[in-house]
LUMKE-857489 format. One record per residue (C-alpha): residue number from 1; x, y, z; chain. Coordinates in steps of 0.1 Angstrom, whole numbers. Layout:
<atoms>
ATOM / NUM / X / Y / Z / A $
...
</atoms>
This chain:
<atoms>
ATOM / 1 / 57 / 130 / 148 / A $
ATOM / 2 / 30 / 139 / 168 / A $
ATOM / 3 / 5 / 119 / 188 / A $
ATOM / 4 / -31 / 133 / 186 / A $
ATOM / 5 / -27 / 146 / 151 / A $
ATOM / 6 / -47 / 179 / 137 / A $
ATOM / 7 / -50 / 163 / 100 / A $
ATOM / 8 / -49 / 187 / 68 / A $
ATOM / 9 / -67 / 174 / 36 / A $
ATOM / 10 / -55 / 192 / 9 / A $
ATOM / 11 / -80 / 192 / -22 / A $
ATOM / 12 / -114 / 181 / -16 / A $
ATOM / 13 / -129 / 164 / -42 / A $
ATOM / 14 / -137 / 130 / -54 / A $
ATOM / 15 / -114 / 115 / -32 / A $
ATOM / 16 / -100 / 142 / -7 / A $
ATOM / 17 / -137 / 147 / 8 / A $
ATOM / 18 / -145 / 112 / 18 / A $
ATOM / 19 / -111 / 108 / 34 / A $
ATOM / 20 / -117 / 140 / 53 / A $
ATOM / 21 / -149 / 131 / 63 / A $
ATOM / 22 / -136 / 94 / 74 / A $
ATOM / 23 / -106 / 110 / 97 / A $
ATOM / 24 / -132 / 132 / 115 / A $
ATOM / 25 / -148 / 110 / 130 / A $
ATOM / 26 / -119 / 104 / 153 / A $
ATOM / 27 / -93 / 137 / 145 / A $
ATOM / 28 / -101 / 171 / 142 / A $
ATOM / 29 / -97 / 180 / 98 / A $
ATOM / 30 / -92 / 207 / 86 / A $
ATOM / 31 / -104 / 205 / 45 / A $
ATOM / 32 / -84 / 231 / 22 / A $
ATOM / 33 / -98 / 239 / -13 / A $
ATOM / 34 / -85 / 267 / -37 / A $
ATOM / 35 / -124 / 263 / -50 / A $
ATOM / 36 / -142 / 291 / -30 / A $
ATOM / 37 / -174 / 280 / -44 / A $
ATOM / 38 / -171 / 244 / -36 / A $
ATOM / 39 / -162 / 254 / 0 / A $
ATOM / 40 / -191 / 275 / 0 / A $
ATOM / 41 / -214 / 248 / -9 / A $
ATOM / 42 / -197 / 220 / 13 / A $
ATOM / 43 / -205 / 247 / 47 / A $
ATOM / 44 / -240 / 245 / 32 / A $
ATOM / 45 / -239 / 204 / 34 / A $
ATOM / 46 / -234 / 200 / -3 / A $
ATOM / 47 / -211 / 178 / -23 / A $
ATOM / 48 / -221 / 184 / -57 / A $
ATOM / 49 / -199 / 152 / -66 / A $
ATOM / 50 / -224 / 130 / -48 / A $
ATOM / 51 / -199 / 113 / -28 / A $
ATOM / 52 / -212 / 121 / 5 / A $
ATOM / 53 / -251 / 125 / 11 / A $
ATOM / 54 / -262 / 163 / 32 / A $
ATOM / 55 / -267 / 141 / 62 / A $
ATOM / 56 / -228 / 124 / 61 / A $
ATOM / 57 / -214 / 157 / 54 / A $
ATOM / 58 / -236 / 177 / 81 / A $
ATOM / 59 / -221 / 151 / 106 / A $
ATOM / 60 / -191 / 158 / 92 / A $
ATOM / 61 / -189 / 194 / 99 / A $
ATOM / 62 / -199 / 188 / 135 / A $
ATOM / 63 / -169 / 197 / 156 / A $
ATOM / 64 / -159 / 186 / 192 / A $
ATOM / 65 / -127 / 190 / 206 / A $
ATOM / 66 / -115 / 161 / 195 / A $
ATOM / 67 / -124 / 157 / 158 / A $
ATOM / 68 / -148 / 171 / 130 / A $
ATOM / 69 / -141 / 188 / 98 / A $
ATOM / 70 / -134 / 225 / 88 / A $
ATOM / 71 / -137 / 235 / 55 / A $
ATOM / 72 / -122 / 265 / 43 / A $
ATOM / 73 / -100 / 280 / 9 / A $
ATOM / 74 / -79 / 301 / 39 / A $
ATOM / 75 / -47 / 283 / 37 / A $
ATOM / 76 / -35 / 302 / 67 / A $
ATOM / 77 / -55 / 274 / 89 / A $
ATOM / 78 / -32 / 246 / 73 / A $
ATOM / 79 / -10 / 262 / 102 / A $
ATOM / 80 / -28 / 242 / 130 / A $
ATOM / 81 / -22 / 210 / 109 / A $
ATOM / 82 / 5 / 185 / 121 / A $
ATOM / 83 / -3 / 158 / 92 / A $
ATOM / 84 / -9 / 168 / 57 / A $
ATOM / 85 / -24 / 147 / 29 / A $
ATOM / 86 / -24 / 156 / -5 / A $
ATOM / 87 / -54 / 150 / -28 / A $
ATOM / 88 / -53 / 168 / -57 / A $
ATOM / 89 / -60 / 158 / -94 / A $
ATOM / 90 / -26 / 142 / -116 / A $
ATOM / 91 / -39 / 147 / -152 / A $
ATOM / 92 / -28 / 148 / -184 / A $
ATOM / 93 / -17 / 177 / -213 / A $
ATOM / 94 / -38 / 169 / -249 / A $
ATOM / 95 / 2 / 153 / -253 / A $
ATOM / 96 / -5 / 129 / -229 / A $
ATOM / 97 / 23 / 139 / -205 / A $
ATOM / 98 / 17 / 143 / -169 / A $
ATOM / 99 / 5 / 172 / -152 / A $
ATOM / 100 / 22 / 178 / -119 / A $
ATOM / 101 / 13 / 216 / -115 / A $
ATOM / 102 / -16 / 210 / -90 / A $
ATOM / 103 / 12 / 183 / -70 / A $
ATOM / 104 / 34 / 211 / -69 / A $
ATOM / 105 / 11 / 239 / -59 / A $
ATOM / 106 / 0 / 217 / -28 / A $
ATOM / 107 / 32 / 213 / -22 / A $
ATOM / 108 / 42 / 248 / -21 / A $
ATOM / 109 / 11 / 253 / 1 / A $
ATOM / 110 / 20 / 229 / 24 / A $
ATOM / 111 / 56 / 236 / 28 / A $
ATOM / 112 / 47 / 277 / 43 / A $
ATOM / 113 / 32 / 259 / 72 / A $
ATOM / 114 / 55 / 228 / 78 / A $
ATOM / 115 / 69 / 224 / 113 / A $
ATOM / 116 / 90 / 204 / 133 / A $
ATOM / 117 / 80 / 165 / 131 / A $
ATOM / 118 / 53 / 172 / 105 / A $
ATOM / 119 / 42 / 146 / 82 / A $
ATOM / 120 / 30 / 151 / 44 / A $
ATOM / 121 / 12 / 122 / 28 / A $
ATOM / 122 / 2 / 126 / -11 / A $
ATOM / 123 / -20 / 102 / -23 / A $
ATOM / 124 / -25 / 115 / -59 / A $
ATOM / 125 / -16 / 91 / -85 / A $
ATOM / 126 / 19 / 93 / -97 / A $
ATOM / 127 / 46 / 75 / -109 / A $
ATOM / 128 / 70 / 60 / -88 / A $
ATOM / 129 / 98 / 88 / -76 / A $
ATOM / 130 / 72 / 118 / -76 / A $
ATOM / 131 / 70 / 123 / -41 / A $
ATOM / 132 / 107 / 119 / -28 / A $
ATOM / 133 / 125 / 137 / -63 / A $
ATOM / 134 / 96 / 161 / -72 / A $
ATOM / 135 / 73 / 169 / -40 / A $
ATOM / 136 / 99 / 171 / -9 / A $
ATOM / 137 / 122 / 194 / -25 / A $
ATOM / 138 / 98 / 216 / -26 / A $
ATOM / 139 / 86 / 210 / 8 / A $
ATOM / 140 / 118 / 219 / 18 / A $
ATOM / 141 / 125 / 249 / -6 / A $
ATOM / 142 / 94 / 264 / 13 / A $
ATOM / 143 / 101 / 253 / 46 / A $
ATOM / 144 / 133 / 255 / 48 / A $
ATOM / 145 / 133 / 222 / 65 / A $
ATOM / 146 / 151 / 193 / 65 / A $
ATOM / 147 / 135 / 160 / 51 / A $
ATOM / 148 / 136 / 131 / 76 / A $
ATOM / 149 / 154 / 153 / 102 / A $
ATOM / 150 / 129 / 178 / 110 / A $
ATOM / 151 / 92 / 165 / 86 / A $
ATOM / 152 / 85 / 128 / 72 / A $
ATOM / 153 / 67 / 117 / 43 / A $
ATOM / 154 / 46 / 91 / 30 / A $
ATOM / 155 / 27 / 80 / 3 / A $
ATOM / 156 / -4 / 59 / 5 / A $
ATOM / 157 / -23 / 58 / -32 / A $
ATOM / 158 / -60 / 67 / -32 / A $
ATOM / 159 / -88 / 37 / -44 / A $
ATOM / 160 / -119 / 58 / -46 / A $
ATOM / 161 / -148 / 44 / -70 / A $
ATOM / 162 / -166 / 78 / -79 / A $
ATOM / 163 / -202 / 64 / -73 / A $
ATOM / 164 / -198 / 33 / -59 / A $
ATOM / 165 / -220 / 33 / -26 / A $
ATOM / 166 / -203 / 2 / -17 / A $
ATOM / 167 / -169 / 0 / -18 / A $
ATOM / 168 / -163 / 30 / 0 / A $
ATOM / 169 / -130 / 47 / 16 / A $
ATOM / 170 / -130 / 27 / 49 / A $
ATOM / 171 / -144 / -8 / 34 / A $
ATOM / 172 / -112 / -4 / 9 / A $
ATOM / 173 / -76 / -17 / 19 / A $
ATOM / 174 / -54 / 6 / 22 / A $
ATOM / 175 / -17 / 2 / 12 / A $
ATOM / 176 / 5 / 28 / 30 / A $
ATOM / 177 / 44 / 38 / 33 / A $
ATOM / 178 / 69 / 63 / 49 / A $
ATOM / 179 / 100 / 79 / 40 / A $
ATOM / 180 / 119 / 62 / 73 / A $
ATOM / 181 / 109 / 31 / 93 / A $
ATOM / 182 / 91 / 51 / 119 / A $
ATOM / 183 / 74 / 76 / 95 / A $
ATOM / 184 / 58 / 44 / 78 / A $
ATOM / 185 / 45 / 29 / 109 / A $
ATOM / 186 / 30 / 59 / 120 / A $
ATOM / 187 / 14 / 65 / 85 / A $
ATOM / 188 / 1 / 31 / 89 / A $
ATOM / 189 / -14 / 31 / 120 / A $
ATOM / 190 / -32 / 64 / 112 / A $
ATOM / 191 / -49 / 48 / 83 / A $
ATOM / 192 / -51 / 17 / 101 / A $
ATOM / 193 / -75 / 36 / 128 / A $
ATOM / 194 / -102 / 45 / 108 / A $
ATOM / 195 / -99 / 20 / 75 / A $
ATOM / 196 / -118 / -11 / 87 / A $
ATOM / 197 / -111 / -28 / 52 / A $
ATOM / 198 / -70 / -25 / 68 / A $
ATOM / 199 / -41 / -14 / 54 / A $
ATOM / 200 / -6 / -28 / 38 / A $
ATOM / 201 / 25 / -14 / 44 / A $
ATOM / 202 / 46 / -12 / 14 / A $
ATOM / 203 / 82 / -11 / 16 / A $
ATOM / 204 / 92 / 18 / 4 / A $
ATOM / 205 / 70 / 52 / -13 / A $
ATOM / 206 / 81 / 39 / -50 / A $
ATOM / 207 / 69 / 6 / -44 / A $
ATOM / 208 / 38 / 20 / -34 / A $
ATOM / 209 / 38 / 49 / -61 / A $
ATOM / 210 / 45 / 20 / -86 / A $
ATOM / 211 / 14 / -6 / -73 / A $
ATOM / 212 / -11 / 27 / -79 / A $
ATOM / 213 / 2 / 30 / -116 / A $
ATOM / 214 / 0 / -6 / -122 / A $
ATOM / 215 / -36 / -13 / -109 / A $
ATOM / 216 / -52 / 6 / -132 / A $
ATOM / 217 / -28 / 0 / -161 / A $
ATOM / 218 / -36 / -39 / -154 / A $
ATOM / 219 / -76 / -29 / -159 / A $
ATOM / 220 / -67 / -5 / -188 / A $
ATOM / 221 / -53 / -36 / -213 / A $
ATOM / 222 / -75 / -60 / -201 / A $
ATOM / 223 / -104 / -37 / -208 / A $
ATOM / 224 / -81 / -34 / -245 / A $
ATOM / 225 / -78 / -69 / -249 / A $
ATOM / 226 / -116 / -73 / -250 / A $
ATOM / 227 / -124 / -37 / -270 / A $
ATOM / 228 / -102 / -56 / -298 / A $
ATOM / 229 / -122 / -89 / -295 / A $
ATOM / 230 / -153 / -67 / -301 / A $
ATOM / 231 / -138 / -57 / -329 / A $
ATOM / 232 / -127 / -86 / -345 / A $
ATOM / 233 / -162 / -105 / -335 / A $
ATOM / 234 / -184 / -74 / -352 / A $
ATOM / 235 / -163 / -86 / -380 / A $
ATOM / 236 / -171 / -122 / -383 / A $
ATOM / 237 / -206 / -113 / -371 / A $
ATOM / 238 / -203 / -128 / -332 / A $
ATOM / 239 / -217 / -112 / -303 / A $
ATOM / 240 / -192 / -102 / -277 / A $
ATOM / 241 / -210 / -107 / -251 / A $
ATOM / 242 / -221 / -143 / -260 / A $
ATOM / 243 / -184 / -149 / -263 / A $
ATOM / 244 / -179 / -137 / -226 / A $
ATOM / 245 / -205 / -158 / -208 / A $
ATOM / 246 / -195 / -185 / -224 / A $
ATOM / 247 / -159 / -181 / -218 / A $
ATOM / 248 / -167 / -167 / -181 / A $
ATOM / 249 / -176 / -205 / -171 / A $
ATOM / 250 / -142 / -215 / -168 / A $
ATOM / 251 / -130 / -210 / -137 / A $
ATOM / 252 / -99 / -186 / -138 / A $
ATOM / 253 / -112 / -164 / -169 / A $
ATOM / 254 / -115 / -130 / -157 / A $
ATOM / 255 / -145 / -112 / -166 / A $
ATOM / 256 / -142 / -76 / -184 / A $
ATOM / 257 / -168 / -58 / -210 / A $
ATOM / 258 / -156 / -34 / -238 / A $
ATOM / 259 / -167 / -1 / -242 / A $
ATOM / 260 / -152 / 34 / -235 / A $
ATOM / 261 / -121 / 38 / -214 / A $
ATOM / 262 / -121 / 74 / -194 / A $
ATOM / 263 / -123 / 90 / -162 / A $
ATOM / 264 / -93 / 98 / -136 / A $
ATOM / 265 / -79 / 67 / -135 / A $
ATOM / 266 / -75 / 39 / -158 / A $
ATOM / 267 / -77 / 61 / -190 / A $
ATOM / 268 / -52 / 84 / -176 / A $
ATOM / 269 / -25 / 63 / -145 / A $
ATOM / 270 / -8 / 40 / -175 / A $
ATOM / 271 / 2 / 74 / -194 / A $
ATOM / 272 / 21 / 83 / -156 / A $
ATOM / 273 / 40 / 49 / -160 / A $
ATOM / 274 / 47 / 49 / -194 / A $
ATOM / 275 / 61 / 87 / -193 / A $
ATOM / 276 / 84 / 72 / -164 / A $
ATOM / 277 / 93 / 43 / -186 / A $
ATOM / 278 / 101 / 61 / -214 / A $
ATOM / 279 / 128 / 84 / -194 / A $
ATOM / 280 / 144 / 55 / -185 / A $
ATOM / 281 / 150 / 46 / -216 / A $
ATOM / 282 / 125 / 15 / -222 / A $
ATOM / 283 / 91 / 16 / -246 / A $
ATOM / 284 / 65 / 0 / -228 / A $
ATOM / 285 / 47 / -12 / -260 / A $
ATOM / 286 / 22 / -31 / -240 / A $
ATOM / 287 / 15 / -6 / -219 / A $
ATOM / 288 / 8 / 23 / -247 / A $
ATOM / 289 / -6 / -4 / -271 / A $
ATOM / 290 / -39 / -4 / -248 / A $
ATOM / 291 / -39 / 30 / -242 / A $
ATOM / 292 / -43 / 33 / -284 / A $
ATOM / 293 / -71 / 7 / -286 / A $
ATOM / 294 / -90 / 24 / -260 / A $
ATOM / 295 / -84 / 58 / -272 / A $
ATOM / 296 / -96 / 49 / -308 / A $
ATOM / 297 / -127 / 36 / -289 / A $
ATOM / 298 / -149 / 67 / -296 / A $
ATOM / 299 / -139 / 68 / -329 / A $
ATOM / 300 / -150 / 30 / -335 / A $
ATOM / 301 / -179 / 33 / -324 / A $
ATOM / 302 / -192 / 65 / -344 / A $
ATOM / 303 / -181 / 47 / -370 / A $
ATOM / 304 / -198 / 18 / -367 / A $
ATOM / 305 / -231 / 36 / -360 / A $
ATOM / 306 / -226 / 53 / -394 / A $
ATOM / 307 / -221 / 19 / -409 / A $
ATOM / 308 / -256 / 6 / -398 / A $
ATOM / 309 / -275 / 43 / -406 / A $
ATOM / 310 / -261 / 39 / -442 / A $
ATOM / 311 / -272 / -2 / -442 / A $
ATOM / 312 / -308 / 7 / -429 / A $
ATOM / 313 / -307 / 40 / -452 / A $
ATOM / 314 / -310 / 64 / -426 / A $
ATOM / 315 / -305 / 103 / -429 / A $
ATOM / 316 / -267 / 108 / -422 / A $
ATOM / 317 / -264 / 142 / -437 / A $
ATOM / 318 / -279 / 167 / -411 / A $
ATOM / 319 / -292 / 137 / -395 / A $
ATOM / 320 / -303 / 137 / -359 / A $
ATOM / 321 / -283 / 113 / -332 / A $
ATOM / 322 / -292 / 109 / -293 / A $
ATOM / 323 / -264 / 101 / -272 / A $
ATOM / 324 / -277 / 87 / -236 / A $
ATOM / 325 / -248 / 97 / -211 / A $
ATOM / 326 / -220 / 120 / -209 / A $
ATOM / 327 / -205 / 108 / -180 / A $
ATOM / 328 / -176 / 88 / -176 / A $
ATOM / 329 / -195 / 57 / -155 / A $
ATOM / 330 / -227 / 52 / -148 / A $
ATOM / 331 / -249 / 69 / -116 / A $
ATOM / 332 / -221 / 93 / -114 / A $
ATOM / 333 / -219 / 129 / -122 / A $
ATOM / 334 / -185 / 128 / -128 / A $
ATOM / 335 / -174 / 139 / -166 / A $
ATOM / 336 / -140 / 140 / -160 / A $
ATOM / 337 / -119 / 128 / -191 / A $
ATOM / 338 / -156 / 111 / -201 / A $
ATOM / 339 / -145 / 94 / -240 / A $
ATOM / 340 / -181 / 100 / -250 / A $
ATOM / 341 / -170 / 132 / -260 / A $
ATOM / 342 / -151 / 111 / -285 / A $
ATOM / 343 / -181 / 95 / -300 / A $
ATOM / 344 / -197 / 127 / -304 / A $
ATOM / 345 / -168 / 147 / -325 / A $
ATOM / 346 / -163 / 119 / -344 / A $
ATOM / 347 / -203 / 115 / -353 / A $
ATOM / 348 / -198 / 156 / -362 / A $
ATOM / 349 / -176 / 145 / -392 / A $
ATOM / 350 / -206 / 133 / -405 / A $
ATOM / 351 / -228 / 166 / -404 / A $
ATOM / 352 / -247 / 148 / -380 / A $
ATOM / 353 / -266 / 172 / -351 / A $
ATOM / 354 / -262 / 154 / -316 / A $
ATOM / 355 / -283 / 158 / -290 / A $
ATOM / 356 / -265 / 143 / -255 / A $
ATOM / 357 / -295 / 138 / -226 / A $
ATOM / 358 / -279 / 131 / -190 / A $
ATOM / 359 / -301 / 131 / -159 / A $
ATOM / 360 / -269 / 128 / -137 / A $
ATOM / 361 / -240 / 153 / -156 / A $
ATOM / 362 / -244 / 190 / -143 / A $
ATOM / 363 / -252 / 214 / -175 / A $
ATOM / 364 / -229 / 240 / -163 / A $
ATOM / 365 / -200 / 215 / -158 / A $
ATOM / 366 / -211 / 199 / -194 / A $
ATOM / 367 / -210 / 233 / -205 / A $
ATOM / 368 / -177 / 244 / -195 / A $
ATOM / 369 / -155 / 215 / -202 / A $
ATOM / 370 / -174 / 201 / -236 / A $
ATOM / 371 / -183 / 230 / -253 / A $
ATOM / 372 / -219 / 216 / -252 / A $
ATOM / 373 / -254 / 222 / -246 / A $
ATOM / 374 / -263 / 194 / -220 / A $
ATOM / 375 / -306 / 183 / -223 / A $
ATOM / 376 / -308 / 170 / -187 / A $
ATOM / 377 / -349 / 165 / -194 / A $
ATOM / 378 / -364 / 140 / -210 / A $
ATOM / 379 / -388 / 162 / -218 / A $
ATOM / 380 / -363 / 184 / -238 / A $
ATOM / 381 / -357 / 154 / -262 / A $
ATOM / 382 / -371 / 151 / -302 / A $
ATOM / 383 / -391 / 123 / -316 / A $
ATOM / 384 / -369 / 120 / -352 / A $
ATOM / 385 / -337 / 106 / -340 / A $
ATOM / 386 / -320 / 84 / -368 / A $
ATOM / 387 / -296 / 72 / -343 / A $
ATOM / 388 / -296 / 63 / -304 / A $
ATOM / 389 / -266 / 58 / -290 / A $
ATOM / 390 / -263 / 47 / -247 / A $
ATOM / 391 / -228 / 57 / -242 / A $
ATOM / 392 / -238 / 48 / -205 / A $
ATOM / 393 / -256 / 30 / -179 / A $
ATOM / 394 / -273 / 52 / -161 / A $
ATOM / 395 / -298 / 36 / -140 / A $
ATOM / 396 / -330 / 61 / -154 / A $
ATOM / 397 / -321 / 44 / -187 / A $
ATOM / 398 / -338 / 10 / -180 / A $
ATOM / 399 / -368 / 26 / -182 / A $
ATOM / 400 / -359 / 49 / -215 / A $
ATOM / 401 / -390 / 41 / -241 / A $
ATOM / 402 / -363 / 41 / -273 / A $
ATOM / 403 / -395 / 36 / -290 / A $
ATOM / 404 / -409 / 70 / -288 / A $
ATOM / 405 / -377 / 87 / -300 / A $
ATOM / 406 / -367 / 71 / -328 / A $
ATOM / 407 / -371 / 83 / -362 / A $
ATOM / 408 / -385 / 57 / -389 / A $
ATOM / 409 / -357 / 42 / -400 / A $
ATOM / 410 / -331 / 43 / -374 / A $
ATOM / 411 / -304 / 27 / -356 / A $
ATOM / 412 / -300 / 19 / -318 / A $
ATOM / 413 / -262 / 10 / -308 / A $
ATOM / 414 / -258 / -2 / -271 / A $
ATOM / 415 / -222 / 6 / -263 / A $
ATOM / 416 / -229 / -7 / -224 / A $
ATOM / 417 / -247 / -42 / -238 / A $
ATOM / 418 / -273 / -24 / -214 / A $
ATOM / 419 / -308 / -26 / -236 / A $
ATOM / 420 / -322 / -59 / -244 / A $
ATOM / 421 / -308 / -76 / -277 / A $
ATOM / 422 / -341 / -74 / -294 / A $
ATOM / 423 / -340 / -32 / -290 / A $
ATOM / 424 / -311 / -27 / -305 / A $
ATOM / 425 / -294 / -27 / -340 / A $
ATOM / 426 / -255 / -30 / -329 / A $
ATOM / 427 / -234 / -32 / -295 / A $
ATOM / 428 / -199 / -38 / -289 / A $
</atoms>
């Protein structure tokens, strides 16, 4: 293991960017994406996912001889690296099951340019045993060298909030491991150098694999838990959130809103541990039990909007519905496993035409991956909608005159609890 490190990132999106950008300040980076066009636009100083702003990523790209980041899709340069960490997306099939084709790609990648006391760090969510029974055997199939004799690896899961200005890669502790003793310290003093937040050395690469998996399965049924509140409160005609402030004043109650479940993590991480689970031989009903409540989300919620058109005697039939927000969070542009996609194909049951208006989501992306014609204008929006959904909570929306949309009768269903109570006809 090499003091001085060259450090490859390998896949530069919402979380491999940021972590590039945050090593070269102090290491020179080289940034490897199959995404020729991304690349292209990153030399430019543009990160279409928002992450960084021109001016951090300009400073990025500065190079001494020391540190600053290369971008490139030449995967010849990974050559120069001494420390490899792997970023790339872990989803899953329409099934459910993981996807480890990117994992293994990477790997492959990696392994042509392995050398003697390399390191490889993957911090793509898995479950526990990826890295050791999946990634390094290929890693050494490729390089035809030998794990913790001649390269070491480590695994040290990534906590990127897409969006969140705040809690960014440095101000977030880092947990870290190693395949040997030494391997793990080093790992953990790399981090440990440019992650003010600091770092936690786990025992062992499962343990950490396993405390990735668990952190957002933990969110994933809690969020459950109080999606099936909703439900049951709609029922016997309580506000939710009423319920939740008043429970909130006790002091260990812990605080979380329904709505949609998507996006990289929690609405995908408990599928990697129950997949795991389930190969073992156990059926973690728990586990799978939230995934189902929050799937059936969407669903829910169209029908419940359906519900209230047909008590106020709306048009349903060829009826017109706004949906405010395709992305999967709000003041993010990321749409990546978004579940208002699920609201909207289960509105279309109801010959209903859907409009979906987004000032953040890219209409190209929209385009691509729904099938759908994106309005990113507000000026490209009717005045007859007989529904108005906010799927979510984009900033721009507080100032959204519902009023001037809305055909006469209609329905407005706050999914976010975002409008004021007095605006609205139904929330969750």
């Amino acid at each position: 293991m090499k003091q001085n490190p060259t450090i490859a990132v390998i896949g530069l999106g919402y979380v491999g960017l940021p972590l590039a950008a945050a090593f070269a300040e102090k290491y020179k980076v080289i940034g490897y994406d199959i995404n020729s066009k991304r690349i292209s636009e990153l030399q430019q100083g543009t990160d279409n996912t928002l992450e960084l702003s021109s001016e951090e990523l300009k400073k990025a790209l500065q190079q001494t001889d020391n540190s600053g980041l290369l971008v490139t899709d030449d995967a010849s340069k990974l050559a120069d690296a001494t420390v490899y960490i792997v970023t790339v997306p872990t989803p899953t099939n329409k099934y459910n099951q993981p996807v480890l084709i990117p994992l293994e790609k990477a790997s492959e990648a990696v392994g042509k340019y392995l050398s003697e006391g390399d390191v490889v760090i993957y911090e793509s969510t898995v479950y526990p045993g990826v890295t050791e029974d999946i990634c390094v055997p290929i890693l050494e199939e490729v390089s035809k060298l030998t794990f913790n004799k001649n390269f070491y690896a480590g695994y040290s899961p990534e906590r990127i909030n897409p969006g969140d200005k705040e809690h960014t890669v440095t101000k977030i502790l880092k947990v870290t491991s190693g395949s040997t003793p030494e391997a793990a310290k080093y790992i953990d003093e790399l981090y440990a150098s440019i992650i003010t937040a600091g770092t936690h050395l786990a025992p062992s690469i499962k343990v950490a694999e396993a405390a990735k998996v668990i952190e957002n399965s933990q969110r994933d049924i809690n969020i459950a838990f109080v999606n099936e509140l909703s439900k049951i409160f709609r029922l016997l005609k309580i506000d939710t959130q009423d319920v939740l402030e008043a429970a909130a004043t006790k002091w260990n109650f812990l605080r979380f809103t329904p709505g949609l479940v998507g996006g990289h993590c929690i609405g995908v991480d408990p599928y990697y541990l129950a997949q795991k689970a389930q190969e073992e031989g156990y059926n973690p009903e728990i586990i799978l039990a939230g995934r189902r409540m929050n799937d059936g989300m969407g669903n829910y919620v169209a029908q419940e909007v359906v519900k209230l058109m047909i008590q106020k005697e709306c048009k349903v039939k060829n009826g017109h519905v706004l949906v405010l927000g395709i992305t999967f969070k709000e003041n993010c542009p990321d749409i990546r496993n978004s579940k208002v996609i699920d609201v909207i194909e289960a509105l279309r049951t109801y010959n209903l035409n859907i409009d979906v208006y987004d000032p953040w989501a890219k209409v190209t992306e929209v385009s691509h991956e729904f099938g759908l014609r994106l309005l990113s204008e507000e000026s490209q929006l009717k005045n007859n909608y007989e529904a108005i959904i906010l799927a979510v909570s984009h900033n721009e929306f507080l100032k959204f005159d519902i009023e001037k949309y809305k055909a006469s009768p209609s329905v407005v269903f706050d999914v976010k609890a975002f409008f004021g109570r007095n605006d609205i006809d139904g929330r969750l």
